[in-house]
C-alpha positions in Angstrom: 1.9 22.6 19.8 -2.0 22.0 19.3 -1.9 18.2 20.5 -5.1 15.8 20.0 -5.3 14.6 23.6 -6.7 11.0 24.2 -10.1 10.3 25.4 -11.2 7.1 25.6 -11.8 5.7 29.2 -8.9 3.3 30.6 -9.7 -0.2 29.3 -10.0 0.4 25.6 -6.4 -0.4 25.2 -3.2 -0.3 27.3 -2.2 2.7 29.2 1.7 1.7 29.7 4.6 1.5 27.2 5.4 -1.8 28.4 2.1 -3.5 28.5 1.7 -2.2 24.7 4.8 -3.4 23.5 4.1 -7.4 25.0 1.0 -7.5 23.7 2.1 -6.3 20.1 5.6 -8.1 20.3 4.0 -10.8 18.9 2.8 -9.4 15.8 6.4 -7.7 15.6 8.0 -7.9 11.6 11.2 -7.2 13.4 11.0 -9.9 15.8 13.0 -12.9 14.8 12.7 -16.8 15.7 10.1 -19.0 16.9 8.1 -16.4 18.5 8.1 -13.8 15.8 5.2 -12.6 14.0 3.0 -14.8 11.5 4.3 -14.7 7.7 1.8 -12.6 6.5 2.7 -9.4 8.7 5.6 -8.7 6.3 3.8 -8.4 3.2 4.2 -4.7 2.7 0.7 -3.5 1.9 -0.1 0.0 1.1 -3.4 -0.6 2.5 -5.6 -2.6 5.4 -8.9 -2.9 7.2 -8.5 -3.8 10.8 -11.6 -3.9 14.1 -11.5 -1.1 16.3 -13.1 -2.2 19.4 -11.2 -2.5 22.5 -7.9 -4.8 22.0 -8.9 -7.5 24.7 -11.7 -8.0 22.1 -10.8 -7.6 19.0 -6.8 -6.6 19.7 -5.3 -9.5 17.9 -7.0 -8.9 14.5 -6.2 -5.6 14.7 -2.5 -6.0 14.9 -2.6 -8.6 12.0 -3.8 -5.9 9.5 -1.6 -2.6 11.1 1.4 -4.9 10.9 0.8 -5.8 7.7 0.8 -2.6 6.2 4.2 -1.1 4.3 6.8 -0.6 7.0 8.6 2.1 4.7 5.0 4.0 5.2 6.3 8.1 6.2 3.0 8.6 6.9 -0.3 6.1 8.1 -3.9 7.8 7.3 -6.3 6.0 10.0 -9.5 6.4 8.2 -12.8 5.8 10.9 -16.1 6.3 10.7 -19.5 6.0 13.2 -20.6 8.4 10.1 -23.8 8.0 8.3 -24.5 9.1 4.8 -24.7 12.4 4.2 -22.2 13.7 6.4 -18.9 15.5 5.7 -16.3 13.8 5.9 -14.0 14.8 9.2 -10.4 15.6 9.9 -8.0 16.0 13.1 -6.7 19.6 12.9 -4.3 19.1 15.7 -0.3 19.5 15.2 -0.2 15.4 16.8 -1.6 13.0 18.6 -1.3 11.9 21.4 -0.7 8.5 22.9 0.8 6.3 25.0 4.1 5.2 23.7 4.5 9.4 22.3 2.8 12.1 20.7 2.4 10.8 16.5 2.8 14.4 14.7 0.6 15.4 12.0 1.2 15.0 8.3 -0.1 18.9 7.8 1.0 19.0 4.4 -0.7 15.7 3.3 -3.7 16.3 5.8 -4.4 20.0 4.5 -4.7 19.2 0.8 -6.8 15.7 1.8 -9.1 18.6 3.5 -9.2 20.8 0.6 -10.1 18.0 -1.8 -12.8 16.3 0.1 -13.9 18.9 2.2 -14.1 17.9 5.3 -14.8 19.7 8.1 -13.1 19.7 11.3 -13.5 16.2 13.8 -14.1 17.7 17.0 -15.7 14.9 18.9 -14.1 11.8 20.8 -14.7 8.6 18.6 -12.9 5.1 18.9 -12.4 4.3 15.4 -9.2 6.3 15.0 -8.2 6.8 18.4 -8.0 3.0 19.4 -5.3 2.6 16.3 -3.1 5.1 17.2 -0.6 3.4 19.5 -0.1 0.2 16.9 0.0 2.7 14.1 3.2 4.2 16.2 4.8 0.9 17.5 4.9 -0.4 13.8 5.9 2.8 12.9 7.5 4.5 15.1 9.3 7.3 12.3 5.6 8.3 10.3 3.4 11.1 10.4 -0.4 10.0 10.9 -3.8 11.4 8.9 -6.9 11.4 10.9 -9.6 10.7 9.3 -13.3 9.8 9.6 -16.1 9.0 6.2 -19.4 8.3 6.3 -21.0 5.4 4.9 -21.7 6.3 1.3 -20.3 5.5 -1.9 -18.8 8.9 -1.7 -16.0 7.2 0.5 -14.3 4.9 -2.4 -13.7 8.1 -4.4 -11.9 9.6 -0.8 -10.0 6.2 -1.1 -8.8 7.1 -4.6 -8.2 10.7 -3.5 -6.4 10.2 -0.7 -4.1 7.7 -2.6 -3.6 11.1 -5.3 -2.6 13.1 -2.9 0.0 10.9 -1.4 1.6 10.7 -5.3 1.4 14.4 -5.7 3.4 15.3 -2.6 5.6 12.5 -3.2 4.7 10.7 0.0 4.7 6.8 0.8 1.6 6.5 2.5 -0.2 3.8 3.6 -3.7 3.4 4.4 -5.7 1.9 7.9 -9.4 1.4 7.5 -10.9 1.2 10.9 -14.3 -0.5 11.2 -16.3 -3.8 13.2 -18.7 -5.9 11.5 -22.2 -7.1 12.9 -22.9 -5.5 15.8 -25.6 -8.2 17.7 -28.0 -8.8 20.1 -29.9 -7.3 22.5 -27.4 -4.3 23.3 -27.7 -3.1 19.6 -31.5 -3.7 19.0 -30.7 -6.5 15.8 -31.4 -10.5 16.8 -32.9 -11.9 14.0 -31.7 -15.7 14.5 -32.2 -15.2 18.3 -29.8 -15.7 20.7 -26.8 -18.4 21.1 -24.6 -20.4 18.9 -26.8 -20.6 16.6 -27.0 -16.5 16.3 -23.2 -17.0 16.5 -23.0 -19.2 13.6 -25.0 -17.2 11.7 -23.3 -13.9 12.3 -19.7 -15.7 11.4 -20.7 -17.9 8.3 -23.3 -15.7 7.0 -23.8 -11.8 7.9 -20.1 -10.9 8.4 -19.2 -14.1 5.9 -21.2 -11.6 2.8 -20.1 -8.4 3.7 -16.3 -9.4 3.8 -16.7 -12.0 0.5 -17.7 -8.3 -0.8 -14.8 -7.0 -0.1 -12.2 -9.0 -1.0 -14.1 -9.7 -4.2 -14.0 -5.7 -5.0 -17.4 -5.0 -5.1 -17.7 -2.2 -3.1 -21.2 -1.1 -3.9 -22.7 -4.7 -2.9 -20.6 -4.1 0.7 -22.2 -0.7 1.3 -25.9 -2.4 0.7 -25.1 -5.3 2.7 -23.8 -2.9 5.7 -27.1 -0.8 5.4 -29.4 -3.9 4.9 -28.4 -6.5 7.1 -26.1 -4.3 9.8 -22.7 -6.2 9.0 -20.4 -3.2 9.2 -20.5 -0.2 11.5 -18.1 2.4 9.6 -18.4 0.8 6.3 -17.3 4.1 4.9 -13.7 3.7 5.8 -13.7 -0.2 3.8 -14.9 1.9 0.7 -11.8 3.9 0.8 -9.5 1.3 1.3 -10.8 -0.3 -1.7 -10.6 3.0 -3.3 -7.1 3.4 -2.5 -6.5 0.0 -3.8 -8.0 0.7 -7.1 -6.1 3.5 -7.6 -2.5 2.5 -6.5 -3.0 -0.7 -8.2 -2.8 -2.8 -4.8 -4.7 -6.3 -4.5 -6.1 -8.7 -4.4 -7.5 -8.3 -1.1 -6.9 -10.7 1.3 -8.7 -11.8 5.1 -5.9 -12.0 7.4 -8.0 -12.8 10.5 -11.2 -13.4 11.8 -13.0 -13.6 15.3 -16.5 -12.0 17.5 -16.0 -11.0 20.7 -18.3 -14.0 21.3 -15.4 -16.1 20.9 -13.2 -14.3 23.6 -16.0 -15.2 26.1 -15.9 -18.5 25.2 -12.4 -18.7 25.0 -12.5 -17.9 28.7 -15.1 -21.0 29.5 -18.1 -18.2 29.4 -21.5 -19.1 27.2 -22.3 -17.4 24.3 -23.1 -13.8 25.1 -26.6 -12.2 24.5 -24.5 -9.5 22.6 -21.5 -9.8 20.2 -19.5 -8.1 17.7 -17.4 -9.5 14.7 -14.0 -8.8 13.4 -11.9 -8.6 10.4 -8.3 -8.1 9.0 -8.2 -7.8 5.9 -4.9 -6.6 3.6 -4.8 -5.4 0.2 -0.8 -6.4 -0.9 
């Protein structure tokens, strides 16, 4: 079997079964009682957008939108990016993945005609914005096969979106769709600081920057998203948001909905640190 080997460096997300499963116990659907998961991570939708830095940043949101996604699902696309316009769009040739709760094999059918109809060309590089999903996608769905998938940031990606969600109704297959992307990347590590440094840049980021691109998104305007990510740097793989709206448009999902919300900024100050000279945002967002 060809298997897609993980590659990103320990620390991006945990390397045990048993460290996985406490940390995502908590956003569990099949957990029962006081300490199950919140009500919203039962909706059953077809399709999500979820953070894909490591999970001691942005973790938490992240489980919020893969749990929320259709736990009938036989197989989970995991649409990335890190693509700018004008590329091809990529896919994993592999048989499976790999990861650390077991390999997740390959929807080949499903994956081969998504290849034919957008032609993409083989992903051959290591990249987070699939990889980093991989073990929720198989503790919240342990039985499905897995698409991986990367677009670039052009209004291409929406009609991938709809395509993909074609596909899945012309092999028959109950598919559900992960959109894998962080929002303003700022400060000093990413060159962009334009309201300086602090909580006011915080501020700023949260209730304006990331505030407009997501208000975009869940008010389906897809082409006003894509500007906003290219103008004013508040999404990073905005490419794979465009298809879940895609694939919302055509399975007649919605309306979208922000499940959660945080910066990595807030994770330092949650552990009594200042604001940081550089932060990134984060959303979950469901369409149900």
């Amino acid at each position: 079997m060809n298997l897609r080997k993980t590659s990103l460096p320990p620390g991006w997300y945990p390397g045990k079964k048993e460290e996985i499963a406490r940390f995502l116990s908590r956003f569990d659907r099949r957990a029962a009682g006081p300490g199950g998961p919140p009500a919203d991570a039962a909706c059953g939708a077809p399709v999500a957008a979820a953070p894909h830095a490591g999970w001691y940043y942005s973790g938490a949101v992240a489980a919020r939108a893969v749990s929320s996604l259709d736990p009938g699902a036989e197989t989970v696309v995991v649409a990335g990016g890190h693509l700018p316009a004008g590329y091809p769009a990529l896919v994993a040739a592999e048989d499976a993945a790999a990861t650390p709760l077991g390999d997740i094999e390959m929807d080949r059918e499903f994956r081969d005609l998504v290849r034919e109809e957008l032609r993409c060309a083989p992903d051959q590089y290591r990249d987070n914005t699939v990889e980093v999903q991989l073990p929720m996608v198989k503790y919240f769905f342990p039985e499905a096969r897995l698409v991986w998938l990367r677009l670039p940031a052009e209004s291409s990606s929406l009609e991938a979106g709809k395509t993909i969600a074609r596909a899945a109704a012309r092999l028959g297959r109950k598919a559900a769709l992960l959109g894998s992307t962080d929002l303003t990347h700022y400060g000093s590590n990413y060159g962009y600081s334009p309201q300086g440094y602090g909580r006011k840049a915080l501020d700023w980021v949260k209730t304006v920057n990331d505030a407009a691109f997501i208000r975009a998104v869940l008010e389906d305007k897809p082409e006003e998203a894509l500007r906003h990510a290219e103008t004013s740097f508040s999404a990073c793989s905005a490419g794979a948001v465009l298809a879940c709206m895609g694939f919302a448009r055509e399975t007649h999902a919605g309306p979208a909905g922000l499940l959660a919300y945080s910066t990595s900024a807030d994770v330092s100050l949650a552990d009594g640190e200042d604001v940081p000279d550089s932060f990134v945002g984060y959303a979950a967002i469901s369409w149900r």
